[in-house]
C-alpha positions as CSV (number, residue, x, y, z in Angstrom):
1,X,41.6,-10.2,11.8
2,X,42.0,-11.1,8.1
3,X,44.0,-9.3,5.6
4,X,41.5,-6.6,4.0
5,X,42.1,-8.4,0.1
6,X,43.4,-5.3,-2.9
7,X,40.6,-4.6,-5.0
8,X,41.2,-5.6,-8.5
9,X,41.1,-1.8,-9.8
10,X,43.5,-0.7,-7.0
11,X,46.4,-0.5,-9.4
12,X,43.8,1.8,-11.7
13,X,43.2,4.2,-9.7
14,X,44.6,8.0,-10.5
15,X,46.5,8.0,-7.3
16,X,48.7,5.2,-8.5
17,X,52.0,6.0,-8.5
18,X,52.9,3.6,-11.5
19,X,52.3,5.1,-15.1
20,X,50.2,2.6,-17.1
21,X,52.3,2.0,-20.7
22,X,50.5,2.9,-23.5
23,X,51.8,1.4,-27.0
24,X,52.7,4.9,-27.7
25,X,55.3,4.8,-25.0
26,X,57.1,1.8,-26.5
27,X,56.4,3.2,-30.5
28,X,59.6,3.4,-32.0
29,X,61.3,7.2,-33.3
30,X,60.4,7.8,-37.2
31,X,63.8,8.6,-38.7
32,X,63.5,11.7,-40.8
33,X,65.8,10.6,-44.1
34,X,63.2,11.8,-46.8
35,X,60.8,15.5,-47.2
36,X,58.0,13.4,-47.5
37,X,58.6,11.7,-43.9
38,X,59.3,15.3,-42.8
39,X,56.4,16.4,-43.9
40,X,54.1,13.5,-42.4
41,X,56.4,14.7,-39.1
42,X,55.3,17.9,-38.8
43,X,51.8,17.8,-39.9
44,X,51.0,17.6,-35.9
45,X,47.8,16.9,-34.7
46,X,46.6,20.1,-33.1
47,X,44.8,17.8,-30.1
48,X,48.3,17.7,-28.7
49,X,47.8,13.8,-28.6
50,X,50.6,11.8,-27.4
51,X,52.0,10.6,-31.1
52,X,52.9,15.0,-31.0
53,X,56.1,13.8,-28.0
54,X,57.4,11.1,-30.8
55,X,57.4,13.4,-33.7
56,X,59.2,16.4,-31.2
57,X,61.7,14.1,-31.1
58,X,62.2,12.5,-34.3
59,X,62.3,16.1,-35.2
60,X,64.8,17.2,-32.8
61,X,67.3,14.3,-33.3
62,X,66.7,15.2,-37.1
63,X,68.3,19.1,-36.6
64,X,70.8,18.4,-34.5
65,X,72.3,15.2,-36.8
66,X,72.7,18.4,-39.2
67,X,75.4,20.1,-38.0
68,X,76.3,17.1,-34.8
69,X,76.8,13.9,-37.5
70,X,80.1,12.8,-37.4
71,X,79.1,11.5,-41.3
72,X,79.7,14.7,-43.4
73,X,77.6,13.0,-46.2
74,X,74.8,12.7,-43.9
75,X,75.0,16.7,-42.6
76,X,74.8,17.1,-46.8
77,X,71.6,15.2,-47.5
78,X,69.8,16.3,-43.7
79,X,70.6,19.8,-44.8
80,X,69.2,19.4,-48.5
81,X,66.2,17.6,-47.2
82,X,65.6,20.6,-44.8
83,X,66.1,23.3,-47.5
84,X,63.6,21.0,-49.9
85,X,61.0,21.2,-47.4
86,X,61.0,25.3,-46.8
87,X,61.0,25.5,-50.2
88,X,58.3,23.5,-50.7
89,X,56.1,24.7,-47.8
90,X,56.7,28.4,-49.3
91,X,55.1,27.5,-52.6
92,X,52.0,25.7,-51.0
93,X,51.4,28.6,-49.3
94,X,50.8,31.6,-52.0
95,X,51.7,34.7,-50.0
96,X,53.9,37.0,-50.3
97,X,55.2,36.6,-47.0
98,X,55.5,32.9,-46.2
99,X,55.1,31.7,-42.7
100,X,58.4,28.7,-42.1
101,X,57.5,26.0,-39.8
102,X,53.8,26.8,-39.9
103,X,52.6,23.8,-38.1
104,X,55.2,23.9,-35.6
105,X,54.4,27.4,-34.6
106,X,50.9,26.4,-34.5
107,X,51.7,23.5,-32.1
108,X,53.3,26.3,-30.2
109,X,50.8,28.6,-30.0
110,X,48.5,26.1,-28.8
111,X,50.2,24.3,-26.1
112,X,51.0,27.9,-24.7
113,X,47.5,28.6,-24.7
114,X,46.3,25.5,-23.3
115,X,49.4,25.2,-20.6
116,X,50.7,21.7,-21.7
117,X,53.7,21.8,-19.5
118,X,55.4,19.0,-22.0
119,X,54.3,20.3,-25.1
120,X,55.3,23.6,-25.1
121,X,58.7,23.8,-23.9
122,X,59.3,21.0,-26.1
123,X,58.3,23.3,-28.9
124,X,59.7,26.2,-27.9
125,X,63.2,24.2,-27.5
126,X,62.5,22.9,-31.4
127,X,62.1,26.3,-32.5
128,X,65.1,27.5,-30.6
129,X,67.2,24.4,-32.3
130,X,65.8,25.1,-35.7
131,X,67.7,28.8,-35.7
132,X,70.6,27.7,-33.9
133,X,71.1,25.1,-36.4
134,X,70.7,27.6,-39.8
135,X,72.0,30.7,-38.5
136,X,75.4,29.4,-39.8
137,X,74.0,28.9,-43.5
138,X,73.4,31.4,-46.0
139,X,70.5,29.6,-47.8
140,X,68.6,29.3,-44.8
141,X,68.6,33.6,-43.6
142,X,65.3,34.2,-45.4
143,X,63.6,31.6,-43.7
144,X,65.5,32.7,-40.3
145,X,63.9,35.6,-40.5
146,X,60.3,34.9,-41.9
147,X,60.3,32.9,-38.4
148,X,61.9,35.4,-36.4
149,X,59.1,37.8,-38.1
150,X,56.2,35.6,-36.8
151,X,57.5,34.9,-33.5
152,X,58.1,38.5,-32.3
153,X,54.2,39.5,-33.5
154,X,52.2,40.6,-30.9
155,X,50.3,37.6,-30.7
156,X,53.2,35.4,-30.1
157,X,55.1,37.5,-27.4
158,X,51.6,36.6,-25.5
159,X,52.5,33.1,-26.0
160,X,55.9,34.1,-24.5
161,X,54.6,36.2,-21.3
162,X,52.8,33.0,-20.1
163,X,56.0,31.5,-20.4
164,X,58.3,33.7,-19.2
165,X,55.4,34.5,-16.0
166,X,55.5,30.5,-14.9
167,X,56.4,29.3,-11.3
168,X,60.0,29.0,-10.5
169,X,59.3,25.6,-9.9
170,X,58.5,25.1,-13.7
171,X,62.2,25.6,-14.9
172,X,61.4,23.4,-18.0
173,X,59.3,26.1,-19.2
174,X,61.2,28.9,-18.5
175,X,64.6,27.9,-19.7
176,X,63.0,27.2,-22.9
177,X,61.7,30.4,-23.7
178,X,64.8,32.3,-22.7
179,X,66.7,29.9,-25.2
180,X,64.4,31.0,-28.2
181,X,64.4,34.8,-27.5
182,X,68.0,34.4,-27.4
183,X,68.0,32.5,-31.0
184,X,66.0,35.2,-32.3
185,X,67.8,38.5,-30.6
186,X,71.0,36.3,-32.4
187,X,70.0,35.5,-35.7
188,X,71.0,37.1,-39.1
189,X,73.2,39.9,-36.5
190,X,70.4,40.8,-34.4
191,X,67.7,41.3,-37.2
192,X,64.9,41.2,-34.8
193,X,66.6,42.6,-31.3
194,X,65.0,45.6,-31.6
195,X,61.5,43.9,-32.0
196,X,62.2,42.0,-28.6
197,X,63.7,44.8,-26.6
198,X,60.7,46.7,-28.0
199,X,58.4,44.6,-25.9
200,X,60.7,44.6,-22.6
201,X,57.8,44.8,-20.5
202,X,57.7,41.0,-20.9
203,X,60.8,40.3,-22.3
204,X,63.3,41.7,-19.1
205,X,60.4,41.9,-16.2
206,X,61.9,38.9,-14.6
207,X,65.1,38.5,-15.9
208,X,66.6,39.5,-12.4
209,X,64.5,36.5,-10.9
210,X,65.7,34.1,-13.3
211,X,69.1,35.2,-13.1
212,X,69.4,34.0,-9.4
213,X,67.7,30.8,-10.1
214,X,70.5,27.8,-10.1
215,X,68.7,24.7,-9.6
216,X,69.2,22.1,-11.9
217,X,66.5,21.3,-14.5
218,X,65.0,17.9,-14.6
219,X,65.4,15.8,-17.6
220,X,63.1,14.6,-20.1
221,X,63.2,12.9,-23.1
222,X,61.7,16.0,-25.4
223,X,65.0,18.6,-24.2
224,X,68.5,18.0,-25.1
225,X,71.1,17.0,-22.4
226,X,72.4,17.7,-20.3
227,X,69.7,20.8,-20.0
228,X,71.4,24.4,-18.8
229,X,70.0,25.7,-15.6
230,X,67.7,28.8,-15.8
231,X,70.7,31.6,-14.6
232,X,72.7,30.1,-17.6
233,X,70.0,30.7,-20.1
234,X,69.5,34.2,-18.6
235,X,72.6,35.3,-18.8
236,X,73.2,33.9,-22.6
237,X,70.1,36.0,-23.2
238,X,71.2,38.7,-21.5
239,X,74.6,38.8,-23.3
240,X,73.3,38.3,-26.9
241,X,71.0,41.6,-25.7
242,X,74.6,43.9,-24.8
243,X,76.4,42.5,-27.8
244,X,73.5,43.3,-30.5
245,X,71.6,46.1,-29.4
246,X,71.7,49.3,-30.3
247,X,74.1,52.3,-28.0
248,X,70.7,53.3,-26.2
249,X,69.1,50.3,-25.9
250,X,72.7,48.8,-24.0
251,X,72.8,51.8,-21.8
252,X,69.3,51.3,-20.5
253,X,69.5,47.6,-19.7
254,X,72.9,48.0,-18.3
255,X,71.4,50.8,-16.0
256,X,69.5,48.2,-14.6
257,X,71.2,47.9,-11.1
258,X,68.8,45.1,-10.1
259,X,70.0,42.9,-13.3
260,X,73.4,43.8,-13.1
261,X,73.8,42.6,-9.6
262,X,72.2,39.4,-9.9
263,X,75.1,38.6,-12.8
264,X,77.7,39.0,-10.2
265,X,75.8,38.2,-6.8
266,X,76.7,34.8,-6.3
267,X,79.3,34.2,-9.3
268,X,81.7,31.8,-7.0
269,X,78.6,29.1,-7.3
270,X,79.0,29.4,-11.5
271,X,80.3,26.6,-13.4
272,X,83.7,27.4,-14.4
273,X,82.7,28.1,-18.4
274,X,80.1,30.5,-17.3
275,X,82.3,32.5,-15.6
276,X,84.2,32.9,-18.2
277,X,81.7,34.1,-20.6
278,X,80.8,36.5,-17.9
279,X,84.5,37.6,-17.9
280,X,84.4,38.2,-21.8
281,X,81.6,40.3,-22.0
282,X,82.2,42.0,-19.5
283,X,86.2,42.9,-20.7
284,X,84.8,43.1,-24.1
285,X,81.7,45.0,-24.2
286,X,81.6,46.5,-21.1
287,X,84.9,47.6,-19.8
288,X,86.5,48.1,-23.5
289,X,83.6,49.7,-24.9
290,X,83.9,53.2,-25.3
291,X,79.5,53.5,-26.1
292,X,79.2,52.8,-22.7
293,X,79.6,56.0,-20.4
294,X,81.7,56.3,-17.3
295,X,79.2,56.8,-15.3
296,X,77.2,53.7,-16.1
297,X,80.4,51.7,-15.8
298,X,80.8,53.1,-12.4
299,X,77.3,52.1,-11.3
300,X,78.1,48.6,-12.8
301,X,81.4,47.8,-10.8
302,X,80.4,49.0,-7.9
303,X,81.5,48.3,-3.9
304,X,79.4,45.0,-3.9
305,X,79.9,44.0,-7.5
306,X,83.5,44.1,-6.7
307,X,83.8,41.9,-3.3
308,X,81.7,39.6,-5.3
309,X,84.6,39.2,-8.2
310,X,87.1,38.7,-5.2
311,X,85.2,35.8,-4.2
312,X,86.5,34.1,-7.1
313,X,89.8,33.9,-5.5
314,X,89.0,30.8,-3.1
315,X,87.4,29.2,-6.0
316,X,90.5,26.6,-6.2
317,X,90.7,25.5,-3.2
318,X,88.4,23.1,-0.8
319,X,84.6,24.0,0.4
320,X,81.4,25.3,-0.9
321,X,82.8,27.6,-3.3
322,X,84.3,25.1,-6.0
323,X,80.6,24.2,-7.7
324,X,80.7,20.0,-7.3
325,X,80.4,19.8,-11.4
326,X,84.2,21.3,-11.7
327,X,87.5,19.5,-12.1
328,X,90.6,21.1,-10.6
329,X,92.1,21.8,-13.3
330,X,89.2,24.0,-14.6
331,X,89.1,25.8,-11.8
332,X,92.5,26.9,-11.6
333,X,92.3,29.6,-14.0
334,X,89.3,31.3,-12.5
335,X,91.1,33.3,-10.0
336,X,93.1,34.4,-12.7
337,X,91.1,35.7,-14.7
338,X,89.4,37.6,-11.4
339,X,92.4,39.0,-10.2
340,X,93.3,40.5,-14.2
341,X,89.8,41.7,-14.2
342,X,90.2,43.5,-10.8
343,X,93.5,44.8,-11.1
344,X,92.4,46.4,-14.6
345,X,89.0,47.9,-12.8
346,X,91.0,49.2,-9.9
347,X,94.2,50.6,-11.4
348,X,93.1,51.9,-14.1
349,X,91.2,55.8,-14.3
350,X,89.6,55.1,-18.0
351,X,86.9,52.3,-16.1
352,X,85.7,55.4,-14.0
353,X,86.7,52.9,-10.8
354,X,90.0,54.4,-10.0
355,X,90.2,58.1,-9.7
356,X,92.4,59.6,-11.6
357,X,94.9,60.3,-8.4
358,X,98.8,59.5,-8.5
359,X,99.9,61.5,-5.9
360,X,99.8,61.3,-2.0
361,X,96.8,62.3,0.3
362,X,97.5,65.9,1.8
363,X,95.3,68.6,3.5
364,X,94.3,71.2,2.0
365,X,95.7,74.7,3.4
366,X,92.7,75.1,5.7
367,X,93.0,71.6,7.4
368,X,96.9,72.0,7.2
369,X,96.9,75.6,9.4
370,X,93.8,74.2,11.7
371,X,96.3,71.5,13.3
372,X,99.3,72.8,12.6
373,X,100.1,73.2,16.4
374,X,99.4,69.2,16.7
375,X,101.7,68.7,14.2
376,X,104.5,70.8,15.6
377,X,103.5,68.9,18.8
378,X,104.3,65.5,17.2
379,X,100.6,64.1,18.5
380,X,99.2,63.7,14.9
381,X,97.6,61.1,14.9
382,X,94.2,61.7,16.0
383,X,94.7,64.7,13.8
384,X,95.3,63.3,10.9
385,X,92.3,60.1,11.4
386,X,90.1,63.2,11.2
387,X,91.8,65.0,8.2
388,X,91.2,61.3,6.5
389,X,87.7,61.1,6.4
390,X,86.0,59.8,3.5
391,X,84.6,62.7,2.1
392,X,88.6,63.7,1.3
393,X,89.2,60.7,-0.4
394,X,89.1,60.3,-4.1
395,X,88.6,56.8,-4.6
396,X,85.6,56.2,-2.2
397,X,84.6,52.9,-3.6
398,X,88.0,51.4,-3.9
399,X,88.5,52.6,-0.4
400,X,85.8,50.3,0.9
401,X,85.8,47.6,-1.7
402,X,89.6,46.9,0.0
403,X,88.7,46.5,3.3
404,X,87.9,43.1,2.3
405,X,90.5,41.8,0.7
406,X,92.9,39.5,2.5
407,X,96.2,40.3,1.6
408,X,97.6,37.4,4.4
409,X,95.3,34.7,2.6
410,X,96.5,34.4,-1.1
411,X,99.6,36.1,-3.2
412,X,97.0,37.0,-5.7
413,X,94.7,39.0,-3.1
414,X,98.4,40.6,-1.9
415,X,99.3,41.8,-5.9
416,X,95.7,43.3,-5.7
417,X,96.3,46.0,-2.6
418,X,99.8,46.7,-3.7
419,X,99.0,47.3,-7.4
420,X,95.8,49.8,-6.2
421,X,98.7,51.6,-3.4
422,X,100.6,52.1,-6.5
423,X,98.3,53.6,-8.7
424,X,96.6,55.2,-6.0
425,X,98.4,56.5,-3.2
426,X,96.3,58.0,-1.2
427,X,94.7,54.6,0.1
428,X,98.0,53.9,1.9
429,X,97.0,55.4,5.1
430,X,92.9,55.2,4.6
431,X,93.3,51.4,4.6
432,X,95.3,51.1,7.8
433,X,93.2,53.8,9.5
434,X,90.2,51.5,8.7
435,X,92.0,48.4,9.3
436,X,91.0,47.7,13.1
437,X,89.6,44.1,13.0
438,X,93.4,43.2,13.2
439,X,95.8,43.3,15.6
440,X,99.2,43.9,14.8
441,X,101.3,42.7,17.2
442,X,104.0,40.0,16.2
443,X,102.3,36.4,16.8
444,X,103.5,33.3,15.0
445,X,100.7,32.6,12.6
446,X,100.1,32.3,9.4
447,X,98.2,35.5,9.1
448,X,100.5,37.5,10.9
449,X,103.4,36.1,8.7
450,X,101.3,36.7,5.4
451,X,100.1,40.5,7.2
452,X,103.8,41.2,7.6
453,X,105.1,39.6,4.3
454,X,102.4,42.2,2.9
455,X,104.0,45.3,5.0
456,X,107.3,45.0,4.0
457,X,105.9,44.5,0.3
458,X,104.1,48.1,0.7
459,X,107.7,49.6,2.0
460,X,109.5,49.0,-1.1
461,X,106.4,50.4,-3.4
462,X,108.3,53.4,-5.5
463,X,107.3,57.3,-3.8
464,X,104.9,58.7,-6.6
465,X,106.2,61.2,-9.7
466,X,103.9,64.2,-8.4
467,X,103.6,64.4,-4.8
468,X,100.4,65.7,-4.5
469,X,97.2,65.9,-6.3
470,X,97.0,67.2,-9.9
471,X,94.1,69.3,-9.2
472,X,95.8,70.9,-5.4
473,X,96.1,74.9,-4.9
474,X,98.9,74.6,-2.8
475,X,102.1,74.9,-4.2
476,X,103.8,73.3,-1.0
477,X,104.4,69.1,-0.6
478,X,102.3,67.5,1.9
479,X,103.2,67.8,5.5
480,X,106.3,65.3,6.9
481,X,103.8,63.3,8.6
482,X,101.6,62.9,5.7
483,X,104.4,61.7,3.8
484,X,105.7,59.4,7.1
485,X,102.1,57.8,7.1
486,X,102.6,57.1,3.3
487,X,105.6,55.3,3.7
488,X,105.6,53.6,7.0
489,X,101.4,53.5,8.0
490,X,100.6,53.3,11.2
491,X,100.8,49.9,11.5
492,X,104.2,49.8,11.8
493,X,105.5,50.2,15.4
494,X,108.6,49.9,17.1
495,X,107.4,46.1,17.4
């Protein structure tokens, strides 16, 4: 049978899967050293033809050579042909409120309206680069803010729902909004927050969604490179909004448990600068902030926020929790930084984590007559597992967040349980009461040398100033074997 022959249009067809190169393609970038060529730049044809993609980014290389050029001569003149063309834009215009960047935000508005999926992110991400790159200049605020003004109308935050409402699988789109919102909640000292928190109902509907979304976003040539992933431009959003909004406003969004958890759920997978700047504001304008109630801080480090902090600890070493974009020597300071963070949460009453409790666990006189006769007997155990329930202990969330810690696996994990012992005693026996998925019994293994390096560590901890509670009714000290269990736990046998 002869070879069927290729039609001649075969390679025209829309099912090809090579591009056909237009001269546009291979048109070389205008380079923006006059007003008059910026002007001919941004006077965009509305059509959204593709001559629009070389002007994005003769525009964008234009911003960013203002405050990026290694020539300080060259940041001068960009910046002075910049200023020239606001002024001059403001005088054609004859009102008394000035639109800045008026064709620009008309090519916005329209390639969110008709969904250009190249278009409009590459707007958006010019819009966002524009106030990045004046928000450190004084001569530029007025112009800031006329732009801030017209992009947090109510006709624009329209443009911003169908942005903020796309697919998952359009990153592109969403990382590019969340980058301008955060421009604009930044700018002038958060001129405009209010205005975006105002409209939260778009603004922080999915910010939960996006903060769990890690992939890595495709490059093109209109966005800058190498192009944040969607949980990092949701989390600089979400930061800007706890740093600049007012008392109230913070409160609310940090009562957001669903948010909140999706900062920390997951953190070990975080390049190692994220982390960080997760670890700032958090120490900062969380933890240190005295606007912020107790009892919002309490919902915030939680039982799970917490295990997912001690996460962090294995971030050094081998497997899937060292992100493949990190060097060693990055990474080393991560667990760190955790186990500071968690030893200040945990030891410390002020953070609402930590009761405020320094002395040992004892019952009360009820409890203490009801198995008095056990005690006498010398059989107190089982007595005393009941006596420790959870509803007597203080520190509830501590007492289960430390379950999971590993005191045989790392010193740093170790320094954790035997700094919380010492600032709150009471866990002493809860933890070994709880502690079952371990054997004790002498074995030459790594974990049972760590185990016991950790026991001998929790003998030598110093007996507490005030013996019992602060707020007790009994006069008396605890019972002996309240005090025994407090010094040697149960673990220790004649083994």
């Amino acid at each position: 049978m002869a070879k069927r022959r290729r039609r001649k249009a075969d390679y025209e067809s829309p099912h090809s899967k090579r591009r056909k190169l237009s001269a546009v393609d291979n048109k070389p970038l205008v380079e923006i050293e006059s007003v008059q060529t910026l002007q001919k730049v941004l006077a965009f044809a509305h059509g959204l033809d593709p001559l629009t993609t070389q002007d994005t980014q003769a525009l964008r290389l234009f911003l960013r050579s203002i405050t990026r050029a290694e020539d300080s001569n060259l940041r001068v003149s960009r910046r002075g042909i910049l200023l020239q063309y606001l002024q001059d834009e403001a005088a054609a215009q004859h009102e008394e409120e000035p639109v800045c960047f008026d064709h620009l935000v008309k090519l916005w508005g329209s390639a969110g309206h008709c969904d250009n999926e190249d278009i409009y992110p590459a707007a958006t991400a010019l819009l966002a680069l524009f106030l990045s790159t004046v928000s450190s200049s004084i001569e530029f605020r007025d112009y800031g803010n006329r732009l801030c003004h017209q992009l947090t109308r109510d006709d624009s935050f329209k443009i911003f729902e169908k942005g903020l409402s796309a697919h998952k699988k359009k990153p592109r789109i969403i990382s590019q909004c969340l980058r301008l919102l955060t421009e604009i909640v930044k700018f002038d000292g958060g001129k405009a927050a209010k205005r975006v928190y105002r409209q939260r109902q778009i603004t922080f509907k999915r910010l939960s969604t996006f903060l769990s979304i890690r992939n890595d976003i495709e490059h093109t040539g209109l966005l800058d490179r190498p192009t944040p992933t969607v949980r990092t431009r949701a989390l600089r959003y979400l930061f800007a909004n706890i740093k600049l909004q007012s008392p109230s406003a913070k409160r609310e969004i940090l009562n957001q448990g669903k948010i909140v958890r999706e900062v920390f759920e997951g953190i070990h997978h975080d390049p190692s600068n994220v982390i960080q700047d997760i670890f700032a504001v958090v120490n900062v304008d969380i933890v240190n902030d005295e606007t912020v109630p107790q009892e919002v801080k309490s919902k915030i480090f939680s039982e799970m926020n917490l295990s997912s902090i001690a996460k962090l600890y294995d971030y050094q070493s081998g497997g899937t929790l060292v992100p493949h974009r990190e060097s060693n020597q990055d990474s080393v300071d991560i667990p760190f930084a955790a186990h500071r963070l968690l030893v200040t949460l945990c030891t410390q009453p002020n953070h609402d984590v930590e009761m405020a409790q320094n002395g040992w666990l004892s019952s009360d006189e009820i409890n203490y007559r009801a198995k008095a006769d056990q005690l006498v007997a010398g059989e107190p155990s089982e007595a005393l597992r009941k006596s420790q329930s959870r509803t007597q202990i203080e520190n509830r969330a501590l007492s289960s967040f430390l379950q999971n810690i590993r005191p045989y696996a790392s010193i740093l994990e170790k320094d954790l349980l035997l700094a919380v012992f010492n600032a709150s005693p009471e866990l002493v026996p809860d933890y070994f009461f709880k502690k079952r998925s371990f054997s004790f019994e002498p074995k030459l293994t790594a974990t049972w040398i760590g185990y016991s390096s950790f026991l001998l560590s929790m003998i030598q901890l110093p007996v507490p100033d005030r013996l019992l509670y602060a707020s007790t009714k009994r006069g008396l000290p605890p019972p002996v074997i309240d005090m025994i269990e407090h010094i040697l736990p149960q673990a220790m046998t004649k083994k």
